[in-house]
Every structure is written in structure tokens, then in C-alpha cells.
Backbone bond lengths (Angstrom), bond angles and torsions (degrees), N, CA, C in turn:
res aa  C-N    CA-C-N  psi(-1)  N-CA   C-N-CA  omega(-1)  CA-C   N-CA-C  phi
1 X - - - 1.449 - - 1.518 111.91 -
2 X 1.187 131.13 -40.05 1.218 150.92 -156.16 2.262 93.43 -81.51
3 X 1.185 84.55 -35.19 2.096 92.86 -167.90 1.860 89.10 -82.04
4 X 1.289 117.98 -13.03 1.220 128.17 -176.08 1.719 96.09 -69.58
5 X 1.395 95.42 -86.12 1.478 95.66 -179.11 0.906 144.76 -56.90
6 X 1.828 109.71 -9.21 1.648 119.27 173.58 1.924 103.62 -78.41
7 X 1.281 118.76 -22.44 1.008 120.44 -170.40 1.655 114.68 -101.21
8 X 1.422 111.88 -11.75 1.369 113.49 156.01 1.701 112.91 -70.70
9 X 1.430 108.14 -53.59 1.532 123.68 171.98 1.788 112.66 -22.79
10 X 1.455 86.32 -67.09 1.918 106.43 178.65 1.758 94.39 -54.26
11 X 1.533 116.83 -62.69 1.911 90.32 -173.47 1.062 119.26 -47.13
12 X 1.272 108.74 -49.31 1.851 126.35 -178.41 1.700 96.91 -38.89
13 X 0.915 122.99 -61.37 1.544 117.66 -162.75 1.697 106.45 -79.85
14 X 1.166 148.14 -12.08 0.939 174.75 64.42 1.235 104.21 58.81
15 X 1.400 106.90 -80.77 1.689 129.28 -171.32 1.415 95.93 -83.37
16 X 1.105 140.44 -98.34 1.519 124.54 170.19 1.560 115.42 -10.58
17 X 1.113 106.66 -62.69 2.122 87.19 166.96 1.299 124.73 -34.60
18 X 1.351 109.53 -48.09 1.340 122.37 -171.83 1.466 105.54 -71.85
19 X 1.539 116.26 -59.55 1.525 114.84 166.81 1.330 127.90 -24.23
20 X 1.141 116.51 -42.66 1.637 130.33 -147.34 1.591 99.36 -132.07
21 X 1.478 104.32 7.13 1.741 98.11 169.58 1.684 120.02 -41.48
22 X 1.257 125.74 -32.09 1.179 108.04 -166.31 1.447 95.18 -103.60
23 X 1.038 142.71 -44.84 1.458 145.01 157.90 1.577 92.10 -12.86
24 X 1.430 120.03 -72.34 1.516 93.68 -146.58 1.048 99.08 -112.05
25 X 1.507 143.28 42.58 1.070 156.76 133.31 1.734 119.26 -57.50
26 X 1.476 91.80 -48.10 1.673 125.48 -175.20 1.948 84.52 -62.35
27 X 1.326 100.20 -80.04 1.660 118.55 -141.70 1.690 84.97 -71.03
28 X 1.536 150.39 -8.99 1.127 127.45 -162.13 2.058 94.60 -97.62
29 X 1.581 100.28 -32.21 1.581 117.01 177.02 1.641 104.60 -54.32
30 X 1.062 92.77 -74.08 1.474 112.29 -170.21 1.813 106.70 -36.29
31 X 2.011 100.73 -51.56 1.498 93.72 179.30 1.668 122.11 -74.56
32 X 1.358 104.49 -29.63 1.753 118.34 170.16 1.481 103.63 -54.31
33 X 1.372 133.78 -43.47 1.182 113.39 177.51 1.601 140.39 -71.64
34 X 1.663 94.78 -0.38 1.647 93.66 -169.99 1.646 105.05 -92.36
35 X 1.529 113.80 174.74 1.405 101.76 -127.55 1.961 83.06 -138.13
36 X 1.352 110.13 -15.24 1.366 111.12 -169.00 1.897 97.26 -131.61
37 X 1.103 113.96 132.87 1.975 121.99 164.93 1.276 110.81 -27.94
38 X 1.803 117.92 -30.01 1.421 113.58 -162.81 1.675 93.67 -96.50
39 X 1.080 116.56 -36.39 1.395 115.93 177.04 1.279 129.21 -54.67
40 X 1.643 99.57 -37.36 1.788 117.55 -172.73 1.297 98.40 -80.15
41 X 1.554 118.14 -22.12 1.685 93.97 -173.24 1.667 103.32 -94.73
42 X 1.345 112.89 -15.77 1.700 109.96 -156.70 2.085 71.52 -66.28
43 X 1.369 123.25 -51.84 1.329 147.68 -139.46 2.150 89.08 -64.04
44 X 1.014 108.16 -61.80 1.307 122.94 176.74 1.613 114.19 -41.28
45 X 1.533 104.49 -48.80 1.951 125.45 -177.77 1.060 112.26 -68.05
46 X 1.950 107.15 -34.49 1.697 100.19 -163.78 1.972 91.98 -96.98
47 X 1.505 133.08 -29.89 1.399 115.73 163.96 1.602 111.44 -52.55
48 X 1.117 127.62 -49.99 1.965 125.42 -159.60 1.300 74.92 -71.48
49 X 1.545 153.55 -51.52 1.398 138.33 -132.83 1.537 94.69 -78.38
50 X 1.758 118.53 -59.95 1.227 106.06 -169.21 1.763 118.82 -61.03
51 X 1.314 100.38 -23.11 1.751 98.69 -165.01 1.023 96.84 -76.80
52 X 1.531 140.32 -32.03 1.319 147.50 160.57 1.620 118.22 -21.03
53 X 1.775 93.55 -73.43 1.622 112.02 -178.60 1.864 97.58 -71.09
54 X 0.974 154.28 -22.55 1.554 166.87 -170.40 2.103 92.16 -61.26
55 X 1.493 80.06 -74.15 1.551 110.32 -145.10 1.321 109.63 -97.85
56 X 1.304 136.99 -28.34 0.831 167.24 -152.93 1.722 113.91 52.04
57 X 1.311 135.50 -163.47 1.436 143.97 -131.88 1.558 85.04 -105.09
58 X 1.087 129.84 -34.69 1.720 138.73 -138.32 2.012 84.23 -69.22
59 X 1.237 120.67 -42.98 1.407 111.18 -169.61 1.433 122.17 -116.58
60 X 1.420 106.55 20.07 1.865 111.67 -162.28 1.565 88.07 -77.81
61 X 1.296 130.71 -48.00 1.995 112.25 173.67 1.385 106.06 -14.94
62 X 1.315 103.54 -84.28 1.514 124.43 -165.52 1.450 106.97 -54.89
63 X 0.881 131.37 -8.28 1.869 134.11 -177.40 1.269 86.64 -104.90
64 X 1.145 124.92 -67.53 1.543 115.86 -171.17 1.661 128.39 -48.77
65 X 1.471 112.93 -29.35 1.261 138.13 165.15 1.260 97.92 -51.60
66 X 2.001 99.01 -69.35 1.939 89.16 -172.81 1.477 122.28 -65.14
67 X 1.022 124.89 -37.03 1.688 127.17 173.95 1.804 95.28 -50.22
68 X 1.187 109.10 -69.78 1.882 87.20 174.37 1.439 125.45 -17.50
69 X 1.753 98.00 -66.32 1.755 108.83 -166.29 1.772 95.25 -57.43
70 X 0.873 118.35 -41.81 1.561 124.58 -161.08 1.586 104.27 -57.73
71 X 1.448 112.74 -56.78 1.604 135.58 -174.01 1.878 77.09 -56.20
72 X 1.518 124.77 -69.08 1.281 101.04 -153.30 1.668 113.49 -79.70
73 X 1.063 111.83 -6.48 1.172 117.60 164.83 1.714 111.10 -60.33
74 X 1.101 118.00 -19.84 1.414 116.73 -165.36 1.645 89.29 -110.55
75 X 1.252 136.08 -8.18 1.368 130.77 153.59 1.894 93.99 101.00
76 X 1.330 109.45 32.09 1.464 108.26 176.98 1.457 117.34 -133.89
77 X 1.488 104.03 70.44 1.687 140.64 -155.91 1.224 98.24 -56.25
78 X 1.673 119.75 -37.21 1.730 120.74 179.51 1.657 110.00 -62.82
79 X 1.150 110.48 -43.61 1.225 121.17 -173.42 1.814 114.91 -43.03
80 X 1.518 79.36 -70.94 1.400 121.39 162.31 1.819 118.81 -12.35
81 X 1.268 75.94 -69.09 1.823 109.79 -168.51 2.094 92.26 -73.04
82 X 1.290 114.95 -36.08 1.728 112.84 -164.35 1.775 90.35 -74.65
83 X 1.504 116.90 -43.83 1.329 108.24 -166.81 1.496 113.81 -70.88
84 X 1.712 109.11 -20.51 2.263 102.92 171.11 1.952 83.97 -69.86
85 X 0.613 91.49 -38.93 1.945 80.91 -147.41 1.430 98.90 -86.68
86 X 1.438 131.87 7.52 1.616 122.70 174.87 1.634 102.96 -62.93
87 X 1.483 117.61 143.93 1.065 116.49 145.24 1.361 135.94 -131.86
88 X 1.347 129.72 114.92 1.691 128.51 -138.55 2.016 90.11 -61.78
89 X 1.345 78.92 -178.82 1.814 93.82 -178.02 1.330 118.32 -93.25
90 X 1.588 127.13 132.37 0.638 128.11 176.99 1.585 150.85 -52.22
């Protein structure tokens, strides 16, 4: 059951990749390019913010997951690592 849901999980992310190809194509560039901690996070707040208001809240986990894989896919592990552990402002 458990190989069940890891392998529904993987389509799930799959199709949402595909969904949101340009989304996080956009938001993984945009955050890879900033150059200072203060930049990467304003950079990190203002991608989750728009896909947020876009898409609404119901799937930003799973976007945020993929913008990770994407950042490390592009070999920019800091990036990567700021978008699990961002937490917007209170």
C-alpha cells in the first residue's frame, strides 16, 4: 500500500511539473539569480506570493517541493535548501 502511494505521489508531481512548467521555470531563474540572503528571500516570497494569488494555496507544498528539485536540478543547493526552510512573514 505504502509503494502505492509513493507512486501515485511521483504522478502527482509529474503532472503538476508539467502544469506549472513555466511558473517554475520563471520563479526557479529568477531565485538562482539573486546574489545576496536578502535578495533570495525577498526573491523566494515574491515567486510563492504570486503562484499563491495565481493558483491559489491548495497546491503551493507541492510547487514549492518542485521549485526545490528544479533550483537543485540547476546545481544551486543553497537556493534549494532556502525554499524547504523559507518561512513567509508574519
Amino acid at each position: 500500500m505504502i509503494r502505492g502511494r509513493k507512486s501515485r505521489h511521483v504522478a502527482d508531481k509529474q503532472q503538476y511539473r508539467s502544469t506549472y512548467v513555466v511558473e517554475l521555470a520563471r520563479g526557479s531563474s529568477y531565485i538562482a539569480s539573486t546574489l545576496s540572503p536578502e535578495s533570495l528571500h525577498a526573491a523566494i516570497a515574491e515567486v510563492l506570493r504570486d503562484f499563491t494569488l495565481q493558483y491559489g494555496a491548495d497546491t503551493l507544498a507541492l510547487f514549492r517541493e518542485l521549485l526545490a528539485e528544479s533550483l537543485e536540478d540547476r546545481g544551486n543547493h543553497r537556493a534549494a535548501q532556502a525554499v524547504c526552510d523559507f518561512e513567509p512573514p508574519r
